[in-house]
Legacy VTK file of the C-alpha trace (Angstrom):
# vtk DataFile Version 3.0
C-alpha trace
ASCII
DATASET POLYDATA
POINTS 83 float
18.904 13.966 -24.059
17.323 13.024 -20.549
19.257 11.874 -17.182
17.994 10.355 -14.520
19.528 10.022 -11.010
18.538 8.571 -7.673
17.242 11.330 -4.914
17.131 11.059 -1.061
15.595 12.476 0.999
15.927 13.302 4.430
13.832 15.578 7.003
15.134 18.178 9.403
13.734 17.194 13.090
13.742 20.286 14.703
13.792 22.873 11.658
11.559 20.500 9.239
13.255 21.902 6.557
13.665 18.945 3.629
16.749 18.345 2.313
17.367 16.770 -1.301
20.677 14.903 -2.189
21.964 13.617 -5.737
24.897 10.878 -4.522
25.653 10.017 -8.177
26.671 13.634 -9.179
29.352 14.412 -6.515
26.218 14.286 -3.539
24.895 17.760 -5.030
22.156 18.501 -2.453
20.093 21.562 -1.596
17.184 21.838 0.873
13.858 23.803 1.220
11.086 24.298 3.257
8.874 21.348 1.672
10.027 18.595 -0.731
8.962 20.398 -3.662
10.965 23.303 -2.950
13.886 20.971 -1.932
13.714 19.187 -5.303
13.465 22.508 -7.393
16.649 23.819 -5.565
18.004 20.593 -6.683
17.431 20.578 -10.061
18.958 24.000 -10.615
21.977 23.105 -9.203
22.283 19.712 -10.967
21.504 21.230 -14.100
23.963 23.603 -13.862
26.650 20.778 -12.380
26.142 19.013 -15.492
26.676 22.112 -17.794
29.747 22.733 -16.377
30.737 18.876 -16.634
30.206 19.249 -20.396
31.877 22.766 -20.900
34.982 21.076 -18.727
34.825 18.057 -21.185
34.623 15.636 -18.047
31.944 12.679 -17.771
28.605 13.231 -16.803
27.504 9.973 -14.939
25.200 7.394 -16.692
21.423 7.445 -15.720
20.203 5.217 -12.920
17.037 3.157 -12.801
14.171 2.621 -10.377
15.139 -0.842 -10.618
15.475 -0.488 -6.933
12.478 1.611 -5.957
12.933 4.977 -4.729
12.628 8.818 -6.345
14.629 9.679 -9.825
15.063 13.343 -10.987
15.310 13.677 -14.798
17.607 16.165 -15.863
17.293 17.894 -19.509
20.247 19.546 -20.497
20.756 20.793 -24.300
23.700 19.433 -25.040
24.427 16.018 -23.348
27.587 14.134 -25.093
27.494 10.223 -24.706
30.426 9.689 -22.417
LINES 1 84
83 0 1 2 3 4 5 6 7 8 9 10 11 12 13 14 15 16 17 18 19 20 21 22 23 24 25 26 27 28 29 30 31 32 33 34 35 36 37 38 39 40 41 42 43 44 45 46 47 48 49 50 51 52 53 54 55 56 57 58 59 60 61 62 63 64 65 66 67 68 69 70 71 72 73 74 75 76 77 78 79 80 81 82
């Protein structure tokens, strides 16, 4: 099953390093040096958020839509139970 969740974005001025946040899953962010690498960092570790969310037996939060405009990340994990 497939998540999706709302991504910001946000530039560094002086180090220009990217940063990537999640605010729907607990504002799970990472950062890299472009927005690629930012958003790969970020996947990782929301990946592995969720994981733990299902080992833990907690809620993972319901997908969000573009309705508003604006980036989603899609999140595969292998086991996803319909909270």
């Amino acid at each position: 099953m497939r998540r999706s969740y709302r991504v910001e974005l946000e530039t560094d001025p002086l180090t220009r390093q990217v940063s990537a946040t999640l605010p729907t899953l607990n504002c799970t962010s990472d950062f890299g040096d472009t927005a690629e690498e930012a958003l790969s960092n970020l996947r990782f570790l929301a990946e592995g958020l969720v994981e733990l969310l299902l080992e833990r037996g907690e809620p993972v939060p319901a997908s969000e839509t573009a309705d508003d405009g604006g980036l989603l990340m899609a999140l595969h994990v292998d086991e996803f139970n319909d909270l």
